[in-house]
C-alpha beads as a LAMMPS data file, in Angstrom:
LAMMPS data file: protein, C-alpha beads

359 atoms
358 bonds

1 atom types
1 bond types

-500.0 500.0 xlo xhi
-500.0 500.0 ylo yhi
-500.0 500.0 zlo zhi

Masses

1 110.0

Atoms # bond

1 1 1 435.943 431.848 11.486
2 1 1 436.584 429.009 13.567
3 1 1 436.589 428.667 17.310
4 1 1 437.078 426.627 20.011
5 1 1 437.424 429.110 22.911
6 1 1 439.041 427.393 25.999
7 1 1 437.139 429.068 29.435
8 1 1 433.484 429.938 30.356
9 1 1 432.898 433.433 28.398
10 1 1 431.625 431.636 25.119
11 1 1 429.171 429.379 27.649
12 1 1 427.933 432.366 29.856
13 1 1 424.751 432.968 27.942
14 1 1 423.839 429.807 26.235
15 1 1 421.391 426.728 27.521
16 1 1 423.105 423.542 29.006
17 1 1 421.227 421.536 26.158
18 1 1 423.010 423.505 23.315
19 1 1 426.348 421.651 22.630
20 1 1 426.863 423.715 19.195
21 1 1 426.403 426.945 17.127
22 1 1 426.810 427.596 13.539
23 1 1 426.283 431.144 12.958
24 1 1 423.615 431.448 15.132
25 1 1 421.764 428.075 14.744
26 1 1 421.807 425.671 17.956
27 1 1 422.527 422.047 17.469
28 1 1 421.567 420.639 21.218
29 1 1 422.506 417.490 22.714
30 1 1 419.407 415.488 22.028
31 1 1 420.446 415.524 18.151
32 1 1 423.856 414.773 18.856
33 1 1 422.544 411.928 21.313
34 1 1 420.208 410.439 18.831
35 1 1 423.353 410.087 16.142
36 1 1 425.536 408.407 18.727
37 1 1 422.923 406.035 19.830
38 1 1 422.832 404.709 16.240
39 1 1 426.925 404.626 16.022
40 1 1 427.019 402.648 19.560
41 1 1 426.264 398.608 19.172
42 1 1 423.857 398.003 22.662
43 1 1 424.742 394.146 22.629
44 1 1 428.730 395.214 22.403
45 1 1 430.458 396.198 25.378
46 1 1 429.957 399.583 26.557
47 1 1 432.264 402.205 25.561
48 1 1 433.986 403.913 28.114
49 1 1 433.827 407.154 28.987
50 1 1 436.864 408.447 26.968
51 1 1 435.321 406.676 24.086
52 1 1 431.824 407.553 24.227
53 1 1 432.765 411.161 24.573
54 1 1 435.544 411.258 21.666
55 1 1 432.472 409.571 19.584
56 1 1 429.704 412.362 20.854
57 1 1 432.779 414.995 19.298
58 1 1 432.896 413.324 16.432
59 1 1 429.010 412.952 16.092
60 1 1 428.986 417.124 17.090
61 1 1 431.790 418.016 14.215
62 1 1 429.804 416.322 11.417
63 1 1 426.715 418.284 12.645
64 1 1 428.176 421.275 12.686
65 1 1 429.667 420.568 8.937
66 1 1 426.158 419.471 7.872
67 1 1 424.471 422.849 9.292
68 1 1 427.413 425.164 7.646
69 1 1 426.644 423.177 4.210
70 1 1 423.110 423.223 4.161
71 1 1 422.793 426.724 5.152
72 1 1 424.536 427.273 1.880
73 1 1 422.559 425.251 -0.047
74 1 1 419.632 427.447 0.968
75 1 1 421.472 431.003 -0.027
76 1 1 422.168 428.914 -3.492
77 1 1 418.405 427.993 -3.973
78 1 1 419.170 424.462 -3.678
79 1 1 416.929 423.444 -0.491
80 1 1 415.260 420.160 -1.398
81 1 1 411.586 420.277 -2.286
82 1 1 408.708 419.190 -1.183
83 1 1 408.445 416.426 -3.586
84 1 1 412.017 415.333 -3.575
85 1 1 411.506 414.728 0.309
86 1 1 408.277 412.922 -0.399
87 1 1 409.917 410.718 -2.847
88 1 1 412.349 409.593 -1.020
89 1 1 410.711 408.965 1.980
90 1 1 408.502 406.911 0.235
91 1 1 411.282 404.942 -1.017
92 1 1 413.203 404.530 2.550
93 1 1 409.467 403.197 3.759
94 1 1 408.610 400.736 1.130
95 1 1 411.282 397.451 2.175
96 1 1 408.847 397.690 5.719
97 1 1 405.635 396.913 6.726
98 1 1 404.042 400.132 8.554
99 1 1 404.559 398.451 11.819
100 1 1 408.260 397.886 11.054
101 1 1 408.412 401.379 10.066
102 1 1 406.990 402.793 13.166
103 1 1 408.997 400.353 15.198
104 1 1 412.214 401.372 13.750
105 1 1 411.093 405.235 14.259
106 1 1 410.316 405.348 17.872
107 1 1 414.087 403.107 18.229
108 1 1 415.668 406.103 17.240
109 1 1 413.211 408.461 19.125
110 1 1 412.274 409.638 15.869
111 1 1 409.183 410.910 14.572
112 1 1 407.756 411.218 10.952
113 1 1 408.484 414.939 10.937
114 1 1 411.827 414.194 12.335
115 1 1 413.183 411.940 9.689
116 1 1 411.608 414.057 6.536
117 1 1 413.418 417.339 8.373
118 1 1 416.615 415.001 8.057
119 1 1 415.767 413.655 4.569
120 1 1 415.424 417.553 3.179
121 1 1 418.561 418.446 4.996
122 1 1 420.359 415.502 2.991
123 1 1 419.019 416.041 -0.279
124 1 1 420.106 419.579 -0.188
125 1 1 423.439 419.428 1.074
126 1 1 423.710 416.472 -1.910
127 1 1 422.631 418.929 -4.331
128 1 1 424.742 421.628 -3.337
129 1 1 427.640 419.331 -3.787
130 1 1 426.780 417.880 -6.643
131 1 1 426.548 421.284 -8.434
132 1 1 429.857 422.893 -6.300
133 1 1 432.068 419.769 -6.448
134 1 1 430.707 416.979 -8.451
135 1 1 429.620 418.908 -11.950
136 1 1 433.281 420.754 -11.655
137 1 1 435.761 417.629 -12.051
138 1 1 436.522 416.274 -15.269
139 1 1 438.172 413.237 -16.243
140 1 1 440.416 413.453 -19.490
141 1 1 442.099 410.764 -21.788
142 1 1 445.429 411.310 -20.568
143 1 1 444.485 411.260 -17.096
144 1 1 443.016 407.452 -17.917
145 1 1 445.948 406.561 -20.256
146 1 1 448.385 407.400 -17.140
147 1 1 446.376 405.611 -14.779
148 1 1 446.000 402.409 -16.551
149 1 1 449.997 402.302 -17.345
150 1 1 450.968 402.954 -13.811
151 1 1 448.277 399.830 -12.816
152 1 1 448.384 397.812 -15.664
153 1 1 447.989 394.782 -13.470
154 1 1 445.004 395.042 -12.031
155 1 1 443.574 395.026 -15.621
156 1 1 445.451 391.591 -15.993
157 1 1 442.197 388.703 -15.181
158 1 1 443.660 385.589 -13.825
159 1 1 441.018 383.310 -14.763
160 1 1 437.497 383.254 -16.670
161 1 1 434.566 385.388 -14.543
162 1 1 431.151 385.528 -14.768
163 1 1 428.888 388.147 -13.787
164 1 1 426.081 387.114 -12.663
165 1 1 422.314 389.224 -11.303
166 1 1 419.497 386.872 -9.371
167 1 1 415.977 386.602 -8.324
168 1 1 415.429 384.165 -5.522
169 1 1 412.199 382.921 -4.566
170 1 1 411.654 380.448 -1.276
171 1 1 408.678 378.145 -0.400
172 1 1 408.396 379.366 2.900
173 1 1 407.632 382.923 5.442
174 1 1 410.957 385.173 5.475
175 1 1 411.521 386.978 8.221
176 1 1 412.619 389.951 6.576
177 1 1 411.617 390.759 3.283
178 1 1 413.295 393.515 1.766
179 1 1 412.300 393.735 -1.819
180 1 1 410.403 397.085 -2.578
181 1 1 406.945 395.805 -3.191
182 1 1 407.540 393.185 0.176
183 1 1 406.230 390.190 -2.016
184 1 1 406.730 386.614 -0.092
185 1 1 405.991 383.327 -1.277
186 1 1 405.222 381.446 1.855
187 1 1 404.712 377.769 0.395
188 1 1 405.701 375.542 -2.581
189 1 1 402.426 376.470 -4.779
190 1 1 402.812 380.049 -4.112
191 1 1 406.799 380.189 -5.386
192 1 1 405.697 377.828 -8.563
193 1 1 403.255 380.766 -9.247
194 1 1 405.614 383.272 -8.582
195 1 1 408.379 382.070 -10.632
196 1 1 406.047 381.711 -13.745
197 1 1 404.903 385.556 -13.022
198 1 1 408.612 386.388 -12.897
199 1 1 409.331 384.426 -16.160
200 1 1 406.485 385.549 -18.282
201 1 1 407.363 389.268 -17.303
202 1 1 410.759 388.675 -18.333
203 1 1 409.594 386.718 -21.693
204 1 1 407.527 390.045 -22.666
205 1 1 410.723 392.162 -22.172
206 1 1 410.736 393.177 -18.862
207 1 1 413.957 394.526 -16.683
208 1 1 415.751 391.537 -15.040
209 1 1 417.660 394.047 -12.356
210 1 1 414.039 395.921 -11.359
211 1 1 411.930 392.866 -11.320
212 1 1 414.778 391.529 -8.501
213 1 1 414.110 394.775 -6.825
214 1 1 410.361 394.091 -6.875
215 1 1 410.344 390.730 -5.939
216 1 1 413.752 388.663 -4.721
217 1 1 413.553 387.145 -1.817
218 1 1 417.112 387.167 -0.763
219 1 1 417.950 389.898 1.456
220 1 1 421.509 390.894 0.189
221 1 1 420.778 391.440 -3.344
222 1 1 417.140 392.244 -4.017
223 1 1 418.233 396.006 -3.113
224 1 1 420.772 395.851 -5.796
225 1 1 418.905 394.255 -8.586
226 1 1 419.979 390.626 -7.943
227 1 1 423.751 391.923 -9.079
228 1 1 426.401 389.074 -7.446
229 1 1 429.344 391.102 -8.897
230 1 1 431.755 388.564 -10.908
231 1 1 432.685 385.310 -10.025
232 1 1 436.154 383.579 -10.498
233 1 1 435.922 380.264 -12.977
234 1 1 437.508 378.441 -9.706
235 1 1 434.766 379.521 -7.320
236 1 1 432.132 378.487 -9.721
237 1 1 433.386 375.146 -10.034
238 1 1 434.287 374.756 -6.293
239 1 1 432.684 371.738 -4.744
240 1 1 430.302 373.672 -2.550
241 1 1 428.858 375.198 -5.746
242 1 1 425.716 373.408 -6.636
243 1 1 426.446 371.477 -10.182
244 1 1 422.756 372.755 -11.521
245 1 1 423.711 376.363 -10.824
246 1 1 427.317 375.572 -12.343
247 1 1 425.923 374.033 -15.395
248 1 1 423.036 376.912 -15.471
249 1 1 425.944 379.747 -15.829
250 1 1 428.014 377.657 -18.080
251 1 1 424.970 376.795 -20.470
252 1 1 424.049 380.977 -20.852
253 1 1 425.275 383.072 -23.190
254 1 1 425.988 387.194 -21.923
255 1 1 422.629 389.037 -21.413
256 1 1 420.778 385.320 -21.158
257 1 1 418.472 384.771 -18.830
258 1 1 417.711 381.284 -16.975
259 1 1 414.252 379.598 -16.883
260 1 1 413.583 378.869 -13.340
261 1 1 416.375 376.573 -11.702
262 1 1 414.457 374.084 -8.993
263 1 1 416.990 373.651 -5.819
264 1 1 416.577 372.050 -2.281
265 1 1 415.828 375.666 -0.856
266 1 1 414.543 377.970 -3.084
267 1 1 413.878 378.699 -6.766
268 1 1 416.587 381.280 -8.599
269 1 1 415.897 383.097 -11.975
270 1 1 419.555 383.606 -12.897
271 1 1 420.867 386.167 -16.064
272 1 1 424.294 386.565 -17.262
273 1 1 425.172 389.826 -17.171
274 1 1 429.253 389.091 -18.959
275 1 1 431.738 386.709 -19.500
276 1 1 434.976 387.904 -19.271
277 1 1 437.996 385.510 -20.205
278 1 1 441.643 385.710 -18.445
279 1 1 444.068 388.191 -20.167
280 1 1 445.619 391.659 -20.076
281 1 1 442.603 394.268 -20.539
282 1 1 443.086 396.616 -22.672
283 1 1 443.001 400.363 -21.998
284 1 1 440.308 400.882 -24.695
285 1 1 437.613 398.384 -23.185
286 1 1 434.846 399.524 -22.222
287 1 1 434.942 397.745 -18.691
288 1 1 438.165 399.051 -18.203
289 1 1 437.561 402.605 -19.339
290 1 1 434.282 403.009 -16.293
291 1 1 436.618 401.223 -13.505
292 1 1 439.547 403.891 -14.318
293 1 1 436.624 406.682 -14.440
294 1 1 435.033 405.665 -11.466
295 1 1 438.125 405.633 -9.479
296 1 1 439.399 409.041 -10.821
297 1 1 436.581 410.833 -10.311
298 1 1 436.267 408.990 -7.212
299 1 1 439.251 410.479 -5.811
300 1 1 438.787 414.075 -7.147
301 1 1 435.541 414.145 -6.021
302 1 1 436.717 412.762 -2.171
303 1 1 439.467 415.710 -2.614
304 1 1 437.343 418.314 -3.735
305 1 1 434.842 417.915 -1.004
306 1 1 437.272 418.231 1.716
307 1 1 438.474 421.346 0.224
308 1 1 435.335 422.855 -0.284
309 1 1 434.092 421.948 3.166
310 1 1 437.771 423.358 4.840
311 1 1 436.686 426.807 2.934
312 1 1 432.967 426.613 3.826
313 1 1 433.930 425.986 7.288
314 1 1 436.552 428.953 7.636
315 1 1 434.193 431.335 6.693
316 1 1 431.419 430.127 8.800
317 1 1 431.049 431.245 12.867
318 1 1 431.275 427.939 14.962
319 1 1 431.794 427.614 19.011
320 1 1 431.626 424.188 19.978
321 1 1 430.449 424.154 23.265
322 1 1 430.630 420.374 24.024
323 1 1 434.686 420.751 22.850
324 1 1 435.125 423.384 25.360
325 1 1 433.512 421.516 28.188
326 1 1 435.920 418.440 27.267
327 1 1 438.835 420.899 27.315
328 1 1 437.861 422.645 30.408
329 1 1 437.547 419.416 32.395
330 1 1 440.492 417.659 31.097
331 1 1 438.391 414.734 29.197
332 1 1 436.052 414.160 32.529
333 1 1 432.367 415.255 31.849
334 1 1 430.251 412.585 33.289
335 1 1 427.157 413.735 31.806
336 1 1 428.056 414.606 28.250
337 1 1 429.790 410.782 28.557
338 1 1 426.353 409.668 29.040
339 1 1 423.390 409.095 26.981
340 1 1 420.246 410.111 28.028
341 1 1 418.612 407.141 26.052
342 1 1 420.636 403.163 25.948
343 1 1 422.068 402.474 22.433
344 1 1 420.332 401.342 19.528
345 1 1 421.612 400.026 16.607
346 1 1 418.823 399.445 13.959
347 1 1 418.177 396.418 11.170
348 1 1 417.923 398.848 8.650
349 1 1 419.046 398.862 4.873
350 1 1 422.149 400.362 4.145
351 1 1 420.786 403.436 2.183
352 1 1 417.661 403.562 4.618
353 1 1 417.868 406.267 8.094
354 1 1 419.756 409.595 8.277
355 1 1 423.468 409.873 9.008
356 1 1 424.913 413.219 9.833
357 1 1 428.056 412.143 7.814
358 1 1 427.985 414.090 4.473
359 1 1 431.554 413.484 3.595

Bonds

1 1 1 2
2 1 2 3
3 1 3 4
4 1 4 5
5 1 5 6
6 1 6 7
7 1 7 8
8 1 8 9
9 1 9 10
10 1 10 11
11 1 11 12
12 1 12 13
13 1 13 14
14 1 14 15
15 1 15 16
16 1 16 17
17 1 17 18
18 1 18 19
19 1 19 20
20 1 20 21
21 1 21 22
22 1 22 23
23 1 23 24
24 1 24 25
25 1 25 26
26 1 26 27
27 1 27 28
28 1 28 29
29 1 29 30
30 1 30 31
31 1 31 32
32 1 32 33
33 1 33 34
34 1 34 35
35 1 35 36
36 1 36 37
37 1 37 38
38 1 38 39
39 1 39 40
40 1 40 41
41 1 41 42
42 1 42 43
43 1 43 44
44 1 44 45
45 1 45 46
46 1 46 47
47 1 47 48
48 1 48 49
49 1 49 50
50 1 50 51
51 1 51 52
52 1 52 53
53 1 53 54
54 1 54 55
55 1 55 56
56 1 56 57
57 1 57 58
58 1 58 59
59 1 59 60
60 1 60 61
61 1 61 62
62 1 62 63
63 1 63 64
64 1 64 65
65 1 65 66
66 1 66 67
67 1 67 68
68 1 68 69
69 1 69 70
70 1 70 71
71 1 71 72
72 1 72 73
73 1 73 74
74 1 74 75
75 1 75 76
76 1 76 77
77 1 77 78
78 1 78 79
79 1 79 80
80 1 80 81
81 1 81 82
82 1 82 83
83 1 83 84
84 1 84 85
85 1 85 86
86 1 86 87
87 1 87 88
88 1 88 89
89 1 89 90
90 1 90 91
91 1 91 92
92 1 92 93
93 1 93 94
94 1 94 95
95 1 95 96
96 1 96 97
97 1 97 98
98 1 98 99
99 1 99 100
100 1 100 101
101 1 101 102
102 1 102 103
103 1 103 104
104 1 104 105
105 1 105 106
106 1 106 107
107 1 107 108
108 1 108 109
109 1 109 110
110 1 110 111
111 1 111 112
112 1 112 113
113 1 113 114
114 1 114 115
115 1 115 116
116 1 116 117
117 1 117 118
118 1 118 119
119 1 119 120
120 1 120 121
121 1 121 122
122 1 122 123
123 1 123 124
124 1 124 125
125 1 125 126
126 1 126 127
127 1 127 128
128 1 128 129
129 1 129 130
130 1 130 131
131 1 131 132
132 1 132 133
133 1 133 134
134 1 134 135
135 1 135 136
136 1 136 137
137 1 137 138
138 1 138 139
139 1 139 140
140 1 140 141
141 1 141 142
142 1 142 143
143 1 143 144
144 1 144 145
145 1 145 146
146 1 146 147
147 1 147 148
148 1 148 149
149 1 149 150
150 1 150 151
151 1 151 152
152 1 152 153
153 1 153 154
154 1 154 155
155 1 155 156
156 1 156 157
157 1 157 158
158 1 158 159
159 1 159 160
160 1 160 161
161 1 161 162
162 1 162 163
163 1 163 164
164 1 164 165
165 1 165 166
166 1 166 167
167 1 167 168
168 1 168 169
169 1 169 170
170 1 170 171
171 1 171 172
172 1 172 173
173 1 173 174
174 1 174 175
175 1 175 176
176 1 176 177
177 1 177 178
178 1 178 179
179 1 179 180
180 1 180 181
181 1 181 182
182 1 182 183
183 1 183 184
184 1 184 185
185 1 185 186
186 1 186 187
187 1 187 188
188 1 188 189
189 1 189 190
190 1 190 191
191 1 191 192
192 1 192 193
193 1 193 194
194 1 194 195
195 1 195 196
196 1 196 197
197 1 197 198
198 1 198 199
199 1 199 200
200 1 200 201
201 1 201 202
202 1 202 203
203 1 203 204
204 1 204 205
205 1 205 206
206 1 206 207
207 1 207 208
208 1 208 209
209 1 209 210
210 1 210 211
211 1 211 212
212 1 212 213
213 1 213 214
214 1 214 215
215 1 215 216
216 1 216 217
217 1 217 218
218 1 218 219
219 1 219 220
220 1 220 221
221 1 221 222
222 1 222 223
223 1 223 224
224 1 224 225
225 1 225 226
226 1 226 227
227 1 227 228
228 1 228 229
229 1 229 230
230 1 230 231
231 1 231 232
232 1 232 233
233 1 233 234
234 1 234 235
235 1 235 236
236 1 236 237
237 1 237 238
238 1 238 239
239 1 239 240
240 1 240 241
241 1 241 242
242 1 242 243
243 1 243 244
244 1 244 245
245 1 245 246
246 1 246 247
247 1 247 248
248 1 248 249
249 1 249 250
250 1 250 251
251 1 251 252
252 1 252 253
253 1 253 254
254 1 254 255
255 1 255 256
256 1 256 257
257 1 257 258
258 1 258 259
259 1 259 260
260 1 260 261
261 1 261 262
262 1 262 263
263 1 263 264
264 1 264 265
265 1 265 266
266 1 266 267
267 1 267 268
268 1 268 269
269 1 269 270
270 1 270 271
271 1 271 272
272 1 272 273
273 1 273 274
274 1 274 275
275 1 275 276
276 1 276 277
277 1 277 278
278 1 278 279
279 1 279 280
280 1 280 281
281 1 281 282
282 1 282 283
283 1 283 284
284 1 284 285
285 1 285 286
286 1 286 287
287 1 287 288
288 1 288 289
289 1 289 290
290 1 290 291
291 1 291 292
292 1 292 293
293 1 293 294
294 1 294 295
295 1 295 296
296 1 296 297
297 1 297 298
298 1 298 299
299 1 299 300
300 1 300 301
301 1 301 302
302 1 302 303
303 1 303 304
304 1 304 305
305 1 305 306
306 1 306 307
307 1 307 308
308 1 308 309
309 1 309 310
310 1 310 311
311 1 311 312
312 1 312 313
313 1 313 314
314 1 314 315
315 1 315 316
316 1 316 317
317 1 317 318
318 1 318 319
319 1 319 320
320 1 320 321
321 1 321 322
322 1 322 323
323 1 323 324
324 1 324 325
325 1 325 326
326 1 326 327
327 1 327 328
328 1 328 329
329 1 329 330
330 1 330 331
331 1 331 332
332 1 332 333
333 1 333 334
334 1 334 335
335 1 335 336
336 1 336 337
337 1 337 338
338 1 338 339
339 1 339 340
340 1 340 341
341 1 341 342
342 1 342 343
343 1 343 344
344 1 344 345
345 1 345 346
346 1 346 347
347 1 347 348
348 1 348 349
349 1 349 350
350 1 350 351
351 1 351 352
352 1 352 353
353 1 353 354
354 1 354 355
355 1 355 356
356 1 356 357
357 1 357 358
358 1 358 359
């Protein structure tokens, strides 16, 4: 059950510091401060008070969800191990040097401890949807057949694309590396040697899209396995393109790969992932049959985890302390409005750092 109990009874007997509980377990304001801090841009101009506070709610009602899921994750047997925590920390860690690591750590007034406690709590909860929500939708023909007739034209390709994957390599010290085994070439000889690595690797049959996670020097796509996503015919030819690049795509065939192209800047390994030529797509290619999947399940999935969460939540005790202080006061409370640490907002990867946001 529910509750958000307007008056002081419910905060008689509980410490100022404890904003939340969820059947019995205290969520305090130094978690919930340590998620807004990350949510709050420090060179942006402060929120106000109204603002900071409806953020701190919102910061205290996706802990509260995340606590209600993952204490059923642990009646299910579905707490994360040991090992699955250790892998995946290792994998958040390896884009940094240990210095950038630590650095980024003590932004967030985290420790070690503190971000493997919030790794296990994510990997459970993601299990326990993945076996409550996930493994229970199904997608069937007819639900693909009416999908594609009521959208036939996004399935309808204007002009030619190309989808292209990458591996950059510069002649020069990057700032920020990001590739997983933080591999730089800092001058001309080093990227000549590099690219030959890269090329004989890929001559004796090795993966284009985890040799760009290896060792890709461009920041945006090394994380993705060099992937650009497809490019329109008229954006490949567009004068800003460089011709050796153009005539590079044009001269591979799909699942190609380039030998080294030399430009001004850098050196890119380039590989032709498809070619797809303008036209109505029809409902039996194979293209056309994941992006309908995708979506549907997509959708079912987003559906099915609100639902679960509603019933999860209904049958779970919550008093939201922080909620009734807001009430109480009318909006004004000066000191949950403010943060006991400034804002930080961290240069981290997009899959890299806890979020409290499971939905």
């Amino acid at each position: 059950m529910f509750s958000v109990v307007a008056g002081c009874k419910s905060s008689e007997h509980r410490a100022p510091d404890v904003w939340a509980v969820v059947n019995g377990t205290e969520i305090k304001r130094d978690d919930i401060e340590k998620y807004y801090r990350s949510q709050v841009n420090p060179e942006g101009q402060e929120p106000s008070q109204e603002e900071a506070l409806s953020l701190k709610l919102n910061v205290t009602d996706q802990l509260i969800n995340n606590e209600i899921l993952l204490e059923r994750a642990k009646k299910l047997n579905l707490e994360a191990s040991d090992g699955e925590v250790e892998d995946k920390f290792t994998e958040l860690k390896s884009p940094f040097t240990e210095e950038e690591f630590q650095r980024q750590l003590k932004a967030r007034g985290m420790s070690t401890d503190d971000l493997k406690r919030d790794l296990r709590r994510q990997l459970s909860i993601q299990k326990l949807l993945n076996r409550e929500v996930a493994a229970k939708i199904t997608i069937t023909d007819q639900d693909v057949m009416e999908f594609y007739n009521t959208n036939r034209g996004q399935f309808n390709v204007a002009e030619p694309q190309y989808r292209i994957s990458q591996i950059v390599i510069t002649p020069r010290k990057e700032l920020q590396v990001r590739n997983r085994k933080n591999d730089d070439a800092t001058n001309e000889a080093e990227a000549q040697r590099k690219a030959k690595m890269l090329t004989d690797k890929l001559n004796s049959g090795a993966d284009f899209a985890q040799l760009a996670m290896d060792y890709s020097e461009d920041v945006s796509t090394a994380g993705n396995g060099g992937d650009l996503g497809y490019i329109a015919d008229s954006s490949l030819n567009a004068p800003q393109t460089d011709p050796i690049l153009r005539k590079a795509v044009h001269d591979l065939k799909p699942g190609q790969v380039s030998p080294p192209i030399q430009l001004k800047d850098s050196i890119r390994i380039l590989k032709l992932v498809a070619r797809e030529a303008a036209g109505q797509r029809d409902v039996n290619d194979p293209q056309v049959q994941q992006t309908i999947r995708d979506t549907l399940r997509n959708r079912k999935e987003q559906l099915l985890r609100s639902a679960y969460l509603a019933v999860a939540r209904d049958e779970a005790k919550v008093t939201n302390y922080l909620a009734e202080q807001v009430v109480e006061t009318a909006g004004k409370l000066p000191d949950a409005a403010k943060s006991t640490l400034p804002p930080v907002k961290l240069p981290t990867p997009a899959s890299s750092g806890p979020s409290p946001n499971t939905q």
